[in-house]
ROSE-4610 file (N, C-alpha, C; in Angstrom, 1 decimal, always signed):
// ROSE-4610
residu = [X/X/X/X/X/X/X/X/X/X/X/X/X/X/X/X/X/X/X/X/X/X/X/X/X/X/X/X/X/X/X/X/X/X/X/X/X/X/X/X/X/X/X/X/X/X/X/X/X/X/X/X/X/X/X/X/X/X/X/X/X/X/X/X/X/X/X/X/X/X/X/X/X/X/X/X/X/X/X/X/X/X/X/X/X/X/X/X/X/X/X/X/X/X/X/X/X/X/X/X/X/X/X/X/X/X/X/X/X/X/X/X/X/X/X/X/X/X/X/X/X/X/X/X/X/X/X/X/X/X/X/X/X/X/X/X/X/X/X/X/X/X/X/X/X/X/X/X/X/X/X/X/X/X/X/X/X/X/X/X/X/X/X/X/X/X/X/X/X/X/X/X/X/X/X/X/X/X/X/X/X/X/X/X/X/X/X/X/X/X/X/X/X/X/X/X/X/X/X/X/X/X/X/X/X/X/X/X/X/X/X/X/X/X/X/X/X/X/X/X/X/X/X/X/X/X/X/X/X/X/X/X/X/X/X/X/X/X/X/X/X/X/X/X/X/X/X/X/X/X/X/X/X/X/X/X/X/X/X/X/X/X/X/X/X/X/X/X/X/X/X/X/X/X/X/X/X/X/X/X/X/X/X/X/X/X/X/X/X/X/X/X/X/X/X/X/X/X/X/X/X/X/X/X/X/X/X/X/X/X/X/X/X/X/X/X/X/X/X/X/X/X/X/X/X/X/X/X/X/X/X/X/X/X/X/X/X/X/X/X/X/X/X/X/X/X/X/X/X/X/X/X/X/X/X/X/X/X/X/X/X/X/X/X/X/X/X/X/X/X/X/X/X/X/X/X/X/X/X/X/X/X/X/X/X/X/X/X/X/X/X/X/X/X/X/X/X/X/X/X/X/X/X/X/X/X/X/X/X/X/X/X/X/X/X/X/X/X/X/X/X/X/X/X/X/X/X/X/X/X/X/X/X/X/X/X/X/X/X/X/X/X/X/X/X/X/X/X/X/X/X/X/X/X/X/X/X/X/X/X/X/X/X/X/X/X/X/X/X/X/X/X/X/X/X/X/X/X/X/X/X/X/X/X/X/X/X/X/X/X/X/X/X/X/X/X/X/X/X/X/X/X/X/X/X/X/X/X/X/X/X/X/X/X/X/X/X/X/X/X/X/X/X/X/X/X/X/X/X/X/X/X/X/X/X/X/X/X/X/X/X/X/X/X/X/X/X/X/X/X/X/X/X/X/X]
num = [1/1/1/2/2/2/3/3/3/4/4/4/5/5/5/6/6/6/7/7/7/8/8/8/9/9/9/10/10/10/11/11/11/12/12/12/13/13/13/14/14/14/15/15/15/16/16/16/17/17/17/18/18/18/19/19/19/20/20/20/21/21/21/22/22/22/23/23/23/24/24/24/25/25/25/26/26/26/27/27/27/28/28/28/29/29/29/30/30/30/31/31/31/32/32/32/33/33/33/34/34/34/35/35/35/36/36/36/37/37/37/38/38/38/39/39/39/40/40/40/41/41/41/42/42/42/43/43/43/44/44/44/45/45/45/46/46/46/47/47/47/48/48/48/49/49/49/50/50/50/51/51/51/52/52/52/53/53/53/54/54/54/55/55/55/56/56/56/57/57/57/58/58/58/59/59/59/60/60/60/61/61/61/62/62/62/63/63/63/64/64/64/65/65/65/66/66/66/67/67/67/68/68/68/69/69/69/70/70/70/71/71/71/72/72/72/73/73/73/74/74/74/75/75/75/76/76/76/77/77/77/78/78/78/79/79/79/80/80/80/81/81/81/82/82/82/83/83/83/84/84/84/85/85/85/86/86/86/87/87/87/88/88/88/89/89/89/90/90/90/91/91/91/92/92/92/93/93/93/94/94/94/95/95/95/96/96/96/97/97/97/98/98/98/99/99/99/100/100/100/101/101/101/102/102/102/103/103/103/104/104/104/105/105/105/106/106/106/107/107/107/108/108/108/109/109/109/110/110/110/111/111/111/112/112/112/113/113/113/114/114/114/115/115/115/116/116/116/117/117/117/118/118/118/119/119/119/120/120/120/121/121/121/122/122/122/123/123/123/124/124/124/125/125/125/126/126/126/127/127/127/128/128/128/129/129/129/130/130/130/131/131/131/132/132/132/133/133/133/134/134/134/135/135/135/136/136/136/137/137/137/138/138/138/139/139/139/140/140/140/141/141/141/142/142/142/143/143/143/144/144/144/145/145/145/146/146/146/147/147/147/148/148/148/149/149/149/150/150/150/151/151/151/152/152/152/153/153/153/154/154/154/155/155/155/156/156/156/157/157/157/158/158/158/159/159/159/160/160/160/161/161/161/162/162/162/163/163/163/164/164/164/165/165/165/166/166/166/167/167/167/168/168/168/169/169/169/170/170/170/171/171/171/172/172/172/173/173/173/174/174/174/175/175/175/176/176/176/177/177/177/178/178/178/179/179/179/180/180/180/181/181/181/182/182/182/183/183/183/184/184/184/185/185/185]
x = [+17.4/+16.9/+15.8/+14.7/+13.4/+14.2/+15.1/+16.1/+16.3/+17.2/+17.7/+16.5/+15.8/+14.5/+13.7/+13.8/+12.9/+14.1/+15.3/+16.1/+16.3/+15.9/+16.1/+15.0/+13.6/+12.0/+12.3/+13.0/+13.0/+13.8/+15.1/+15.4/+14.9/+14.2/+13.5/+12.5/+11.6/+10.6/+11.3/+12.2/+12.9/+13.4/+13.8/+13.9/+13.2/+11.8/+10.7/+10.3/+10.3/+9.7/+10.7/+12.3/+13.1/+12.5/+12.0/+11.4/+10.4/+9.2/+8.0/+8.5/+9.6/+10.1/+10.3/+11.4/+12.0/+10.8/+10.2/+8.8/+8.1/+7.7/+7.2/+7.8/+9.5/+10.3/+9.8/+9.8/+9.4/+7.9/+6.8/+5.7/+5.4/+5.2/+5.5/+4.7/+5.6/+4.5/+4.9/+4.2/+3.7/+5.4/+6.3/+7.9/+9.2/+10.0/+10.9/+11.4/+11.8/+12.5/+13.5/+14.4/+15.4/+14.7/+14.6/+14.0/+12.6/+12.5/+11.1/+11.1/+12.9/+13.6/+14.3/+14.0/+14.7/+14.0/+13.3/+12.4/+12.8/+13.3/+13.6/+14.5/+14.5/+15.3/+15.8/+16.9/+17.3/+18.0/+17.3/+18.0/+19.1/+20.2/+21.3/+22.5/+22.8/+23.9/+23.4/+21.8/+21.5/+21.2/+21.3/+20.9/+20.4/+20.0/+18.7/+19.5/+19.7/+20.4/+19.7/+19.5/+19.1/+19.9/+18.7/+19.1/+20.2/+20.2/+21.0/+22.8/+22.5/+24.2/+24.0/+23.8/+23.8/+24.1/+23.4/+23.4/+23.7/+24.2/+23.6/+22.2/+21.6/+20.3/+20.6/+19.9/+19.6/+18.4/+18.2/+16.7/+17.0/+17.5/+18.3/+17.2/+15.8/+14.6/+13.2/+12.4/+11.4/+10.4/+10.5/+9.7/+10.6/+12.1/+12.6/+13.5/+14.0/+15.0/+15.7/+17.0/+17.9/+18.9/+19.1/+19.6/+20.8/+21.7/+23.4/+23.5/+23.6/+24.3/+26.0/+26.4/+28.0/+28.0/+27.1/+27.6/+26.6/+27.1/+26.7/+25.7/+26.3/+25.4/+24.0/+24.3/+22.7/+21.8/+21.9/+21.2/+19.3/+19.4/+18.4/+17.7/+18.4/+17.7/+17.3/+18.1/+17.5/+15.9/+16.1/+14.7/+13.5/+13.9/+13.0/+12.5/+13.6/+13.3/+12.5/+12.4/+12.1/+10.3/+10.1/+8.6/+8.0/+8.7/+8.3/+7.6/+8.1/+7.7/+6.3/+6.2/+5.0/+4.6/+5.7/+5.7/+5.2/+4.8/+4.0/+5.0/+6.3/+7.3/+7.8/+8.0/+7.6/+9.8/+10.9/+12.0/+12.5/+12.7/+13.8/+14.9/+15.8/+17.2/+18.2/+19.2/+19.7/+21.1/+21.1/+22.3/+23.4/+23.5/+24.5/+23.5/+22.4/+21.4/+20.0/+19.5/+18.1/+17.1/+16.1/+15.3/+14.3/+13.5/+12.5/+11.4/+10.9/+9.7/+9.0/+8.0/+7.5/+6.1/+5.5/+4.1/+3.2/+2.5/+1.9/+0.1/+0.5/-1.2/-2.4/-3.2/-4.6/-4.8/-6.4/-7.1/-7.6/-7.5/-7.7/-6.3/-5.6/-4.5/-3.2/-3.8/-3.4/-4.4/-5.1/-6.5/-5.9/-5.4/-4.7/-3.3/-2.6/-1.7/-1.3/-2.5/-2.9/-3.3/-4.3/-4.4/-3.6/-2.4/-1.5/-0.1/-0.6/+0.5/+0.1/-1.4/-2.2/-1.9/-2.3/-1.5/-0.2/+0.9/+2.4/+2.3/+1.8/+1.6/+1.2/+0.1/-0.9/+0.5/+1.0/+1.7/+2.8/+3.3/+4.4/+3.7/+2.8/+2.2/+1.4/+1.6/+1.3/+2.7/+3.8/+4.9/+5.7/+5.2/+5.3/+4.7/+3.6/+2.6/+2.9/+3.8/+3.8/+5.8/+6.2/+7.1/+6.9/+6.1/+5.7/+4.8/+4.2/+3.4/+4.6/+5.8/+6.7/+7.5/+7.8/+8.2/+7.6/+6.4/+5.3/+5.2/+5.5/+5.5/+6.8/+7.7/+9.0/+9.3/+8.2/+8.3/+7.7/+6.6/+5.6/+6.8/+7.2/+8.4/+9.1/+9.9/+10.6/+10.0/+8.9/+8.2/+7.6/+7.4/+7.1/+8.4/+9.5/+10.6/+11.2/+11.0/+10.9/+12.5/+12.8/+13.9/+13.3/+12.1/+11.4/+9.8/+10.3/+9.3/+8.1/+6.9/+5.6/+5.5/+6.0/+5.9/+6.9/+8.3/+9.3/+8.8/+8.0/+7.1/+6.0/+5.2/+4.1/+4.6/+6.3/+6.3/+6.8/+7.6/+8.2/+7.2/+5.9/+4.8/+4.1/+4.8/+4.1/+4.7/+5.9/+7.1/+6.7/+6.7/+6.9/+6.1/+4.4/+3.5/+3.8/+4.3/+4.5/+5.5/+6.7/+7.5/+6.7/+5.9/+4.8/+3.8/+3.3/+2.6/+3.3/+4.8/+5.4/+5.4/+6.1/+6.8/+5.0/+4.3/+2.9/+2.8/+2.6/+2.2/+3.1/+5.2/+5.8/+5.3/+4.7/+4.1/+2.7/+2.1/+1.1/+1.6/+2.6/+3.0/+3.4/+4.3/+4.4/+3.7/+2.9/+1.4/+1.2/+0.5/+0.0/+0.9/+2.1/+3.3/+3.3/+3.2/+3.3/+1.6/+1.3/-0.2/-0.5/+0.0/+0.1/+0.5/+2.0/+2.9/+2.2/+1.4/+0.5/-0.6/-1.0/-2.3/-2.1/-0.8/-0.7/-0.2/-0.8/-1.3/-0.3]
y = [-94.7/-94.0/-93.0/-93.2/-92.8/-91.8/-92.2/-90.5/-89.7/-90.1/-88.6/-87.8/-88.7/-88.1/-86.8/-87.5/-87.0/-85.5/-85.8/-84.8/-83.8/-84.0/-83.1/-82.1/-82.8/-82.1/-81.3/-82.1/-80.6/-79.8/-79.9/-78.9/-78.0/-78.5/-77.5/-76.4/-77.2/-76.6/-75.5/-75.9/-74.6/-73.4/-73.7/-72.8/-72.1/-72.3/-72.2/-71.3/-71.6/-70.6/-69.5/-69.6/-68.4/-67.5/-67.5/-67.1/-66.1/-67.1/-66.3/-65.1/-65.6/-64.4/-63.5/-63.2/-62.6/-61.9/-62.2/-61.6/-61.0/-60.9/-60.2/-59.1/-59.5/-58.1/-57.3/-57.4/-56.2/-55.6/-56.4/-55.9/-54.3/-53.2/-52.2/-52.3/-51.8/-51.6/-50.2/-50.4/-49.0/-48.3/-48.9/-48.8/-49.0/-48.3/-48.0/-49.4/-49.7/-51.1/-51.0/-51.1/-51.0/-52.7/-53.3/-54.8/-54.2/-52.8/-52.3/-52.3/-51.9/-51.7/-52.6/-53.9/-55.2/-55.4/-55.1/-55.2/-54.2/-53.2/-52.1/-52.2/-52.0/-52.0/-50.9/-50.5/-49.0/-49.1/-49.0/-48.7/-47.2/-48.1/-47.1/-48.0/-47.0/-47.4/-48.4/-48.4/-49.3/-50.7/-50.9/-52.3/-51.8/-53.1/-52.7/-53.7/-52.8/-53.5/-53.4/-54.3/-54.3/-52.8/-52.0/-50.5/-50.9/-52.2/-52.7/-52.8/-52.9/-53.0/-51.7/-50.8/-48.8/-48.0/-48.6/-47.3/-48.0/-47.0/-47.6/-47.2/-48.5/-48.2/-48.2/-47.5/-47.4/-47.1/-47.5/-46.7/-45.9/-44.6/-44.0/-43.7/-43.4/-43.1/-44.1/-44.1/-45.5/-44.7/-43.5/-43.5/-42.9/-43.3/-42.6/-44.1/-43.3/-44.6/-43.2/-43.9/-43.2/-43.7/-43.3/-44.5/-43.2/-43.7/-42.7/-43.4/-43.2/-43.9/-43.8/-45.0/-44.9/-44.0/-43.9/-42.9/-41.7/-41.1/-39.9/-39.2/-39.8/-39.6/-40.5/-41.5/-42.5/-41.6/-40.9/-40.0/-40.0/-39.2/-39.1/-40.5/-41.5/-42.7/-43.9/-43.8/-44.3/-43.8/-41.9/-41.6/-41.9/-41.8/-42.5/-44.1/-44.9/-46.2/-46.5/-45.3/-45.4/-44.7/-43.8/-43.4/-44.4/-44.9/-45.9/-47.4/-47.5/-49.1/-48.6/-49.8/-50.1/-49.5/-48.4/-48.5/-47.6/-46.5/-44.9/-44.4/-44.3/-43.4/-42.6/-41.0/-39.8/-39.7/-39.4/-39.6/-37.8/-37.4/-36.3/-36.4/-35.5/-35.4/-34.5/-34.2/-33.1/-32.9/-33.4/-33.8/-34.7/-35.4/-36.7/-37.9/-37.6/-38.4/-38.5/-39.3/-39.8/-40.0/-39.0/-39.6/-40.3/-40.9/-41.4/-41.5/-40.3/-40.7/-41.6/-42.0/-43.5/-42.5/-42.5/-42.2/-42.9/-42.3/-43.5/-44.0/-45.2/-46.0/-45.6/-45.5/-45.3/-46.7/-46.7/-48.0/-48.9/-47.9/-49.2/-49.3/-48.9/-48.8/-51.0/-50.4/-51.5/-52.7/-52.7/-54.1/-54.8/-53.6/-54.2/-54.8/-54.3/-54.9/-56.4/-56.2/-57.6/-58.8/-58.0/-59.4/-59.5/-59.0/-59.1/-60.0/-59.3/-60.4/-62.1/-62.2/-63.6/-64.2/-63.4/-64.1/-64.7/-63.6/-64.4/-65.6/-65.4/-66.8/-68.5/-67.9/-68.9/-69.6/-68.2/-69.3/-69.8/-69.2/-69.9/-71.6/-71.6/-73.1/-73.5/-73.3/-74.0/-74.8/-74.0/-73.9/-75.5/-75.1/-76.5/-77.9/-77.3/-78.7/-79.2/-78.4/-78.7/-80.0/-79.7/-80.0/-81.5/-81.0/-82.7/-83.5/-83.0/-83.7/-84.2/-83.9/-84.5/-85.4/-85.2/-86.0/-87.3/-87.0/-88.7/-89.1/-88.8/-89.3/-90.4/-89.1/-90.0/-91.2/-91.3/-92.3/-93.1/-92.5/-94.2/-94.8/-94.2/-94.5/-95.7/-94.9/-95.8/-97.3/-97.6/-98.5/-99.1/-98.9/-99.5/-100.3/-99.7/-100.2/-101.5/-100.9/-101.7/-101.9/-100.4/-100.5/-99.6/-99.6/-99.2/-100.3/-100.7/-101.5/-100.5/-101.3/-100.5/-100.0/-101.1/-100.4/-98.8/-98.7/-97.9/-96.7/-96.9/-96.1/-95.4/-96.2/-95.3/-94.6/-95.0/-94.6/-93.1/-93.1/-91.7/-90.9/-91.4/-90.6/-89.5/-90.6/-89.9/-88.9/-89.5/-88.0/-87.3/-87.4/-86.4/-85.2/-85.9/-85.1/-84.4/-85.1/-84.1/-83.1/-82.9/-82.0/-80.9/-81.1/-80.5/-79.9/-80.1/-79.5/-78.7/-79.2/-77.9/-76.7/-76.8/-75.9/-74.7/-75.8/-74.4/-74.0/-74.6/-73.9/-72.5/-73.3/-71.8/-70.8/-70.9/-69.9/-69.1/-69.8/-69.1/-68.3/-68.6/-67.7/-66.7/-66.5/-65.6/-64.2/-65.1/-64.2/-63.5/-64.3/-63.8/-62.5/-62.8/-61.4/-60.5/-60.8/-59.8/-59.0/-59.7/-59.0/-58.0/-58.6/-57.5/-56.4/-56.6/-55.6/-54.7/-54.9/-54.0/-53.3/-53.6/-53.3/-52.8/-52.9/-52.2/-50.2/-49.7/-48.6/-47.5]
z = [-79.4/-80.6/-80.2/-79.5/-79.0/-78.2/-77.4/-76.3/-77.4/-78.6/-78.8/-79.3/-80.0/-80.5/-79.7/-78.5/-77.2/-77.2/-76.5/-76.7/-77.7/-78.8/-80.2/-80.0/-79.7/-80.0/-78.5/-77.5/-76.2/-76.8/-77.5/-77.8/-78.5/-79.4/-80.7/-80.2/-78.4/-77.9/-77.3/-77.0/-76.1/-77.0/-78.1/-79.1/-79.4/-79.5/-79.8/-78.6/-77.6/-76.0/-76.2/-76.6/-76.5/-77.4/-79.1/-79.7/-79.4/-78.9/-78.2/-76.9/-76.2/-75.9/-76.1/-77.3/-78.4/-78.6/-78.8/-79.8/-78.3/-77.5/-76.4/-76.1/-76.3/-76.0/-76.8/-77.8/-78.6/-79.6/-78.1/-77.9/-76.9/-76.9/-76.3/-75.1/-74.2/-73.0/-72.2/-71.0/-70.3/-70.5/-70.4/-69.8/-71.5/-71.2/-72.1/-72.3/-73.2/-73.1/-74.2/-74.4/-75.8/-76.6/-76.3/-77.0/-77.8/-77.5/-78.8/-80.5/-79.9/-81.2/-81.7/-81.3/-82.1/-83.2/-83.7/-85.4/-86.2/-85.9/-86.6/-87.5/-88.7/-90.0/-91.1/-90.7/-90.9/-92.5/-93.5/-95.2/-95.2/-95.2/-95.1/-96.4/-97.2/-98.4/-98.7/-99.0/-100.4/-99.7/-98.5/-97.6/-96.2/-96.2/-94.7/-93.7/-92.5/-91.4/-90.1/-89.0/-88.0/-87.1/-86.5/-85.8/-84.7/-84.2/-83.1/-83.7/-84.8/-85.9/-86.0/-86.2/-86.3/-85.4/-83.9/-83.1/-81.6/-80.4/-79.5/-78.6/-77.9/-77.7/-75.8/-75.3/-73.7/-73.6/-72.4/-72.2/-70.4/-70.3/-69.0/-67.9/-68.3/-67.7/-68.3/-67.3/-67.6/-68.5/-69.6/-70.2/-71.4/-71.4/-72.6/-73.0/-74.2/-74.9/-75.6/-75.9/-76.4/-77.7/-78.6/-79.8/-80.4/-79.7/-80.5/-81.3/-82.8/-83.8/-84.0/-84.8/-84.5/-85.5/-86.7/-87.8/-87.7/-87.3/-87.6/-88.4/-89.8/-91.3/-91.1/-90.2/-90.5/-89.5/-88.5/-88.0/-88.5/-89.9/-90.7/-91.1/-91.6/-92.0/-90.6/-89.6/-88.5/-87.8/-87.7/-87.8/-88.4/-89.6/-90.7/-90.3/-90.4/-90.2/-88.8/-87.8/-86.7/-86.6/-87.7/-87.4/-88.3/-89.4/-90.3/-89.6/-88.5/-87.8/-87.1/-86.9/-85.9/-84.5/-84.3/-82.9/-82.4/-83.5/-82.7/-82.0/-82.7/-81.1/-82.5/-81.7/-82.7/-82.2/-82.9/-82.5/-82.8/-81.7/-81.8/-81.6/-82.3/-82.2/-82.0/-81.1/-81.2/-81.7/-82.9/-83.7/-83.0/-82.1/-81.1/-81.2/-80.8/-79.9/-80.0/-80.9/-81.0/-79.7/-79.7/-78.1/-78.1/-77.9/-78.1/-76.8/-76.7/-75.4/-75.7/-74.8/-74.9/-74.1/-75.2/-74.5/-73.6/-72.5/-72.0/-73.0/-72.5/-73.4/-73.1/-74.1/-73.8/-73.5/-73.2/-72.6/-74.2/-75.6/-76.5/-77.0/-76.9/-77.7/-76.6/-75.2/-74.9/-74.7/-75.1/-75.7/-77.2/-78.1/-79.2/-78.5/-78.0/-77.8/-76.7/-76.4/-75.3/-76.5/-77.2/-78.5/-79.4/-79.7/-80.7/-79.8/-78.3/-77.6/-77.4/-77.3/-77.4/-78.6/-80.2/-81.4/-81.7/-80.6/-80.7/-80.0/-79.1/-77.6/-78.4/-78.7/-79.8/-80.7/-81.8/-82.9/-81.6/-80.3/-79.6/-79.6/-78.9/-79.0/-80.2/-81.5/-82.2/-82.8/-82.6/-82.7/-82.1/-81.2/-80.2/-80.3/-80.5/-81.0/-82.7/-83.2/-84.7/-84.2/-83.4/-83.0/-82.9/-81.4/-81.3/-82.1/-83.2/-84.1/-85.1/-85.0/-86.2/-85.7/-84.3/-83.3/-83.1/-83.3/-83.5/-84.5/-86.2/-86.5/-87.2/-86.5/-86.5/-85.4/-84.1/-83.7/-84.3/-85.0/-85.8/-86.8/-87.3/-88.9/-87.7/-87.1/-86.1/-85.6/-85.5/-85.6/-85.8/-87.0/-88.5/-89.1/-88.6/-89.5/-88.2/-87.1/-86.1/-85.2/-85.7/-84.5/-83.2/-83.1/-81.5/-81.4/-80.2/-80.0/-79.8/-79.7/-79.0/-77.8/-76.6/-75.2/-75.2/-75.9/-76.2/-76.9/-77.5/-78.4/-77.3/-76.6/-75.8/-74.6/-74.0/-73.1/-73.8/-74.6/-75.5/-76.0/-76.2/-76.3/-75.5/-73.9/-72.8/-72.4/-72.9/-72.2/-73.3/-74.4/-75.2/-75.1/-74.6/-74.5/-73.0/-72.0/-70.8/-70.9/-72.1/-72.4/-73.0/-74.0/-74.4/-73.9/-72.7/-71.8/-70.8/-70.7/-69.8/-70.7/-72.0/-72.8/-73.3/-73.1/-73.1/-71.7/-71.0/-69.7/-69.6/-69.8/-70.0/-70.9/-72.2/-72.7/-72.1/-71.6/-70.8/-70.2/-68.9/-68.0/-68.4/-69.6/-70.3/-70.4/-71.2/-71.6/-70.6/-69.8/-68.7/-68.0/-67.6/-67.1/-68.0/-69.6/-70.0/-70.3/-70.1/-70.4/-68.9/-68.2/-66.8/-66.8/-67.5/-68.0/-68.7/-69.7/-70.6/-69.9/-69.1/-69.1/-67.2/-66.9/-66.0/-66.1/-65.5/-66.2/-64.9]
């Protein structure tokens, strides 16, 4: 009972680290990355669709990105949707092909984005610890009712918590690479 338990909450943490990934990709840095534009939400015929269902994205040079739409007509509202986000990237077009230079960072512009990348990291491990906080309490239920003994119980506690200290430490490292990534100039 206490295994699958154990096996569910690794699974959930690892879900959890792929997330915080997800979410780094599409923190900006020095370098073009098409993962900038995974948040992007283009209102086209009355619904809002991810730019990745619209267009295709490359990035052909380390300071450009390039976004061909399949339709043609979304051209205009991809632009839009594209000065509209978060991202400071000013998009020209020469009727085929959306371009998008990627300016390089000032020195405050990447301090915000170092602490906006520590906020994602943070909820990554809180993320984790909310995991394993439900994970213990479904071992206490478990015995309380008394189909896990106590020795079964502390040893699942210890793994649980050593699964839990890997899956932060992987978010650290994280951080850490990508905050290099940022702040390398």
């Amino acid at each position: 009972m206490e295994k699958e338990l154990l096996a569910e909450a690794k699974s959930r943490m690892e879900k959890a680290l792929v997330a915080v990934k997800s979410e780094f990709n599409t923190v900006r840095s020095g370098r073009a990355s098409t993962g900038l534009l995974d948040r992007v939400q283009v209102d086209f015929y009355g619904s809002s669709m991810p730019l990745k269902q619209m267009a295709g994205v490359a990035a052909p040079e380390p300071r450009l990105i390039t976004v061909t739409p399949y339709d043609k007509s979304a051209m205009k509202a991809i632009e839009k949707a594209i000065m509209e986000s978060d991202l400071g990237l000013n998009p020209s077009n020469d009727g085929a092909v959306i371009r998008l230079p990627i300016p390089a960072l000032n020195e405050e512009r990447r301090h915000e984005l170092v602490k906006m990348v520590h906020r994602l990291a943070e909820d990554g491990r809180v993320g984790v610890r909310n995991i394993r906080r439900e994970c213990m309490k479904e071992l206490k239920e478990l015995v309380h009712a008394g189909e896990v003994g106590e020795d079964a119980e502390r040893r699942a506690e210890e793994q649980l918590q050593k699964l839990t200290d890997e899956q932060v430490h992987q978010i650290d490292e994280l951080l850490k690479h990508k905050e290099q990534e940022i702040l390398e100039v």
